[in-house]
N, C-alpha and C positions, 0 to 999 in steps of 0.2 A: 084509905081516905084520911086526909090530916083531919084534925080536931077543929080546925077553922072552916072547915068546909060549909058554903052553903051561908057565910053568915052575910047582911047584907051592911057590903061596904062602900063608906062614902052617901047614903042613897042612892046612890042608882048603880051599883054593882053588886053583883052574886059572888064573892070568893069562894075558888076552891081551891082544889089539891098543889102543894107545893112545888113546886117545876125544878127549882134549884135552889142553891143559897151561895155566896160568897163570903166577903171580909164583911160588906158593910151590910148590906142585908139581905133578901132571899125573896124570891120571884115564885107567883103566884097565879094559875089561870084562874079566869074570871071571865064572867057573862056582864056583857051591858043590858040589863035589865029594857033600855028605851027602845034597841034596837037588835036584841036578840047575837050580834054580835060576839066571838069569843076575843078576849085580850090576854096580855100577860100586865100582870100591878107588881112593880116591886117597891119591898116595905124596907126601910130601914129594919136591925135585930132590935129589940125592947131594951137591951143595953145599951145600945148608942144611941136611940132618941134623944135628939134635941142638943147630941153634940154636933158642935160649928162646923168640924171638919167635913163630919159625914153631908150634914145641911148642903154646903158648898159643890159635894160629889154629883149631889140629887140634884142640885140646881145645876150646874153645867151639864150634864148630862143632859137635862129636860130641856137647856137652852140649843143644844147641837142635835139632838134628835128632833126640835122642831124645824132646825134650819135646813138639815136635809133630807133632799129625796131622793133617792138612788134603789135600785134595786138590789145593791149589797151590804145595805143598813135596813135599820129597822127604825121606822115614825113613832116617834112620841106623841100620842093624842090626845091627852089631859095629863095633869100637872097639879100638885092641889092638898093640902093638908087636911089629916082629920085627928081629932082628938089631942091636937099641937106638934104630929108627928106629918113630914112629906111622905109623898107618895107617887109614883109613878106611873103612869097606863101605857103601854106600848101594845102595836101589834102583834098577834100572836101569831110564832112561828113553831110549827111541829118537826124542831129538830133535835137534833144532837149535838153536845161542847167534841169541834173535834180534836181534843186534848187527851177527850172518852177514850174515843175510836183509837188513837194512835199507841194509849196504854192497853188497850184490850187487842188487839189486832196487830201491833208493829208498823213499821214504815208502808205508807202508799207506794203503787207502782207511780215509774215517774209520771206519764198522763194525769192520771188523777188529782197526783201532787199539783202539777203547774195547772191545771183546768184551774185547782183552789186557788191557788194563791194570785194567779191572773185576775179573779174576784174580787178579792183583798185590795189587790192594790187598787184596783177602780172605784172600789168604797174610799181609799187612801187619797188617791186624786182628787176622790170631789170632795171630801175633806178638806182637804187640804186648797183647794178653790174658793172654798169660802173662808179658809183664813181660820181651820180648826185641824189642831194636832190632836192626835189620840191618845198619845204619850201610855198608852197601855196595849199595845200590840202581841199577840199573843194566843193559842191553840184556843187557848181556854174562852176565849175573847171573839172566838167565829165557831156559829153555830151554823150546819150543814143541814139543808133539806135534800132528800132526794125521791123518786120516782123510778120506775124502769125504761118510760119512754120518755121520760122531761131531763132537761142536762141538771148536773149538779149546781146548788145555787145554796153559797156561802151568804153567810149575812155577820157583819164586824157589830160586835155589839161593847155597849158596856163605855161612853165616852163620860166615867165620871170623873177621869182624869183629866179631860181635854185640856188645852191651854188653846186661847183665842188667840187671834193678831192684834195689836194693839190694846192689851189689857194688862194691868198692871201683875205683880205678881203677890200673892197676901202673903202674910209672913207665914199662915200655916202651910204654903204650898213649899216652903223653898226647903223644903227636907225633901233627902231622897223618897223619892215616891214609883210606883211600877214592882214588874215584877226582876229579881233580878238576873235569872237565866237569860230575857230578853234585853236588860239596857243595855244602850250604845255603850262604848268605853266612855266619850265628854260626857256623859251622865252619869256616871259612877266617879267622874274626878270632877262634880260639883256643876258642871254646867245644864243649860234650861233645856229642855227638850225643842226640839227643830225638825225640819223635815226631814233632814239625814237620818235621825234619830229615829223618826216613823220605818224608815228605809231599812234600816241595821234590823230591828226586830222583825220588818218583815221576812228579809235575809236569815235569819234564824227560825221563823216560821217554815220555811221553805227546807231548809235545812234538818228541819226536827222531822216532818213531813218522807223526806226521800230517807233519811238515816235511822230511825224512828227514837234520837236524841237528841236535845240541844248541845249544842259546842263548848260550852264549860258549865254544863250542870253536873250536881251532885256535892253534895258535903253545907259546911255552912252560909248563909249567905254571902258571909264577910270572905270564904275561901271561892265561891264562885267570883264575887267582885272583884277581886283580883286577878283571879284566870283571866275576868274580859280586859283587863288596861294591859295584863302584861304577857300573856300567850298567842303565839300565831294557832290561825283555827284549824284544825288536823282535815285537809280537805273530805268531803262527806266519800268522795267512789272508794277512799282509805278506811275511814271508820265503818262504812257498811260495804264491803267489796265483792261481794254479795250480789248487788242492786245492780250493778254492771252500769253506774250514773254516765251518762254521755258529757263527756266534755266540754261539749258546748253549751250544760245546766252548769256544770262545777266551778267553769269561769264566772256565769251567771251569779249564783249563790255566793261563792269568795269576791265578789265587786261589792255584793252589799254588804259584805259583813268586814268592811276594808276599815282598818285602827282608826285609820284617819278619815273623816267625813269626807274631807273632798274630793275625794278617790271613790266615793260609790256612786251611785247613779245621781243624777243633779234631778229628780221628780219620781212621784211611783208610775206614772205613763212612761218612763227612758227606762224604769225594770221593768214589766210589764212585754216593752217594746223589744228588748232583749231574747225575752223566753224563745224556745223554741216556737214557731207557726203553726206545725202538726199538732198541739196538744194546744187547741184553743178552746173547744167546746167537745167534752165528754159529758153520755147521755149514763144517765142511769146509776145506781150506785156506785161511790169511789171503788176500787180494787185495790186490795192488799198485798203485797209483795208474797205474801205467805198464798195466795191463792183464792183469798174468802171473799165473798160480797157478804155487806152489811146493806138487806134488803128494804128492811126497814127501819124506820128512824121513830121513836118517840122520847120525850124526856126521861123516861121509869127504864128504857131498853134497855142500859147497861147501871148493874144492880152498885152498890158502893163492895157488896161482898166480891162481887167479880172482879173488880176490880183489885182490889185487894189481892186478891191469886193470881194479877196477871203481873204483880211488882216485881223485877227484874232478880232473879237469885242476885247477883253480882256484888247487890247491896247486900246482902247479907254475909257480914263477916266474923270471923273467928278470932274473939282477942282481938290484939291489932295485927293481926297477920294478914295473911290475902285473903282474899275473897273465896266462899266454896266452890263459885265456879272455875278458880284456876287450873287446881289440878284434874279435874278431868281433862280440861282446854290441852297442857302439858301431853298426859296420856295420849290423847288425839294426834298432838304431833309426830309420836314416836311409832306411831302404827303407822302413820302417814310417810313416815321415811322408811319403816320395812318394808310397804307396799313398793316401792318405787316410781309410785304413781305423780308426778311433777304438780299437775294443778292442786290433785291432792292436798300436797304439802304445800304448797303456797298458801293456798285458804286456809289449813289449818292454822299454820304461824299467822295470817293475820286474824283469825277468828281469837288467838290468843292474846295476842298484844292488843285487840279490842275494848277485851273483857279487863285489862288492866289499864289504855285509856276511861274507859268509863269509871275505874275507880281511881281515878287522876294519880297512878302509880306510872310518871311516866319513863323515869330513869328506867326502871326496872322491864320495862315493855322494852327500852334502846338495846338494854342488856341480853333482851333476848331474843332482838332483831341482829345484831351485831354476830351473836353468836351462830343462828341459823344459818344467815346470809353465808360468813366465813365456813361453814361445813358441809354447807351446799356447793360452793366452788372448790372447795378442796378435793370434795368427795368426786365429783365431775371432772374435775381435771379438763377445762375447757368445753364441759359441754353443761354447763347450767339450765337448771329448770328455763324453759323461755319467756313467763311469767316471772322471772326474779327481779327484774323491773319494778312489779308491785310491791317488792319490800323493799326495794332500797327506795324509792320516793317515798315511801311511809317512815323510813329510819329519815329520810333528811326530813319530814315534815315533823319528826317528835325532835330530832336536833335544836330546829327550828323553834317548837316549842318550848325548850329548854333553856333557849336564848346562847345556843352556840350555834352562829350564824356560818361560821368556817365549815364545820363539817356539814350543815344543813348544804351548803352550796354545792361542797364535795361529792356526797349521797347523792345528790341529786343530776348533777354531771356523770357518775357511772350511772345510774337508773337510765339517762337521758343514753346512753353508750350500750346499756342491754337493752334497751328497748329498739334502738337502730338494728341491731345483732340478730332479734327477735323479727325484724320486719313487723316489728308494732307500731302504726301509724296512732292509735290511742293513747300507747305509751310515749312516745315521744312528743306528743302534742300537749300531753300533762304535764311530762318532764321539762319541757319549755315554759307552760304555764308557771310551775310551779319556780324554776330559777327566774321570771319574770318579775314576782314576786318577792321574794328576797332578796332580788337587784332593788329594787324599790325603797324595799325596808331598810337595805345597808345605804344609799342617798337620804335619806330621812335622819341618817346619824350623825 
């Protein structure tokens, strides 16, 4: 029970126990004393009362959450100062940030994933219908209810960022603002947030979702912003391979997350419209790729110390050396080729060169795709793993990364040649995807 519990605020609310907290300030259940009612009040933090910026959050936020009504947002119901600080009343929803879930649990199966994020963008749509950007898209940003007979029902929260149509911009807005795993690239090279920009982060939402990371996270902020203007994004079925993502989401996911705005979907109804058909309404809690249902939902379910234990070894490194997960990852491999076992060895080397994308070492992951690749065909003498496919489109998409387009294309033309070999209608449909793409990128130059 917080220390505030129970006191009575505003007059006519009962505050209780803390729900959550963010940058600006921290969200609070509470009873409407008039009508027995539960809500959530979020309070500005006691250090930043009565700064302008935070003012401005509270107030757009209070302005967008009254304008819409959707079932994958959340209503603003009172709005209102007390003791010279705002304050906010919304509906209360008994969920979970699933930013939670995604660090405690790992990547959803793909269902789940697209149930969510089909959600999302319908909250995005009507947003965006009446002419509000959310300009902060993001896990942390949609809170999930769920049930075992009712389907999963996302709700986009948190519009203190929005930007309106036809409203001027204050001079405190025009600093980067957002989180920056999710901004578009034109938002990290100075431009205003748009609807593309809504799109890109949902693009990453979806992507964090089926991989269970985002596409240039980790390290400082200033080295993620960079990743996003100047790295091609490691397609997700490569980073988590694993997942076994269908090709027909991975085009999906790389349309929104495309360098250039006008190359991703022109609305979030045309992403939305995209997704797969089959995965349009899942009942019951998401599924986790690992096999778990999260049965129940409340804000307290997932502790800060759990979370804590669920933070990625990866990160944790030795000196400036690699990371501790490498060498065992290395050890794996080599068991994997005394076996003889082919898929074996495929998933091992990508489970390798994973754990060294995520810690954005990515010369050194080429170096040791390059190397695998070539002693796997040596060693074969014409008869290669029939998944070797899956490294060489992962060696042209780190090329790619790297900004050597020549060999990106090259990689990718023999992947597209073992995967016909392989009778892999998967692999070749990627491998076409994938030089589709860097045709694109080399026209853009």
């Amino acid at each position: 029970m917080s220390e505030r519990s129970f006191d009575l605020f505003a007059g006519r609310y009962i505050l209780g126990d803390a729900l959550g907290s963010g940058g600006m300030g921290a969200v609070h259940s509470a009873i409407e004393v008039a009508t027995g009612r539960r809500v959530a009040i979020k309070l500005p933090h006691p250090a930043l009362a009565g700064n302008p910026n935070v003012s401005r959050r509270f107030r757009a936020e209070a302005r967008a959450g009254a304008q819409l009504d959707h079932p994958n947002t959340i209503r603003v119901v009172d709005f209102g100062g007390e003791d010279g600080n705002l304050f906010l009343v919304m509906e209360y929803v008994a969920g979970v940030a699933l930013d939670q879930l995604v660090v405690e649990e790992g990547p959803l199966d793909t269902h789940s994933a697209v149930a969510l994020v089909r959600q999302l963008l319908a909250a995005l749509d009507h947003a965006h219908a009446w002419g509000i950007l959310h300009a902060d898209v993001k896990t942390a940003n949609l809170l999930v209810q769920s049930s075992i007979d009712a389907p999963l029902q996302a709700h986009l929260i948190d519009f203190g960022l929005a930007r309106f149509s036809g409203e001027r911009t204050h001079d405190g807005d025009r600093t980067l603002s957002g989180t920056p795993e999710y901004l578009a690239p034109e938002l990290v090279e100075g431009g205003a947030p748009t609807v593309a920009s809504d799109i890109y982060a949902a693009g990453v939402v979806l992507y964090e979702l089926l991989t269970g990371f985002t596409p240039f996270g980790g390290g400082t902020s200033d080295e993620v912003m960079q990743r996003q203007t100047e790295g091609m994004v490691l397609p997700p079925s490569l980073r988590s391979p694993e997942q076994e993502i269908a090709p027909e989401i991975e085009a999906v996911v790389m349309r929104a997350l495309e360098l250039d705005p006008r190359n991703r979907f022109a609305s979030a109804a045309q992403f939305a419209e995209a997704l797969p058909k089959s995965a349009r309404v899942i009942n019951g809690p998401p599924r986790f790729a690992n096999g778990s249902i999260v049965s129940a939902y409340s804000s307290e379910a997932i502790t800060r110390e759990r979370l804590r234990r669920a933070l990625p070894v990866v990160a944790t490194s030795i000196g400036i050396g690699e990371p501790r997960l490498i060498a065992p990852l290395r050890d794996e491999v080599r068991r994997s080729i005394a076996s003889g076992n082919d898929d074996a060895i495929v998933k091992s080397y990508l489970e390798l060169v994973r754990a060294l994308v995520n810690s954005h070492m990515l010369a050194k992951a080429v170096t040791e795709l390059e190397q695998g690749i070539e002693s796997l065909r040596l060693a074969r003498a014409g008869s290669a793993p029939a998944a070797l496919w899956r490294l060489q489109l992962c060696l042209a998409a780190l090329y790619s990364g790297l900004g050597n387009q020549i060999r990106a294309r090259t990689a990718a033309s023999i992947g597209r040649e073992d995967a016909l070999r392989a009778s892999s209608s998967v692999g070749s449909d990627r491998a076409g995807e994938l030089l589709a793409r860097l045709a694109r990128q080399a026209r853009k130059r």
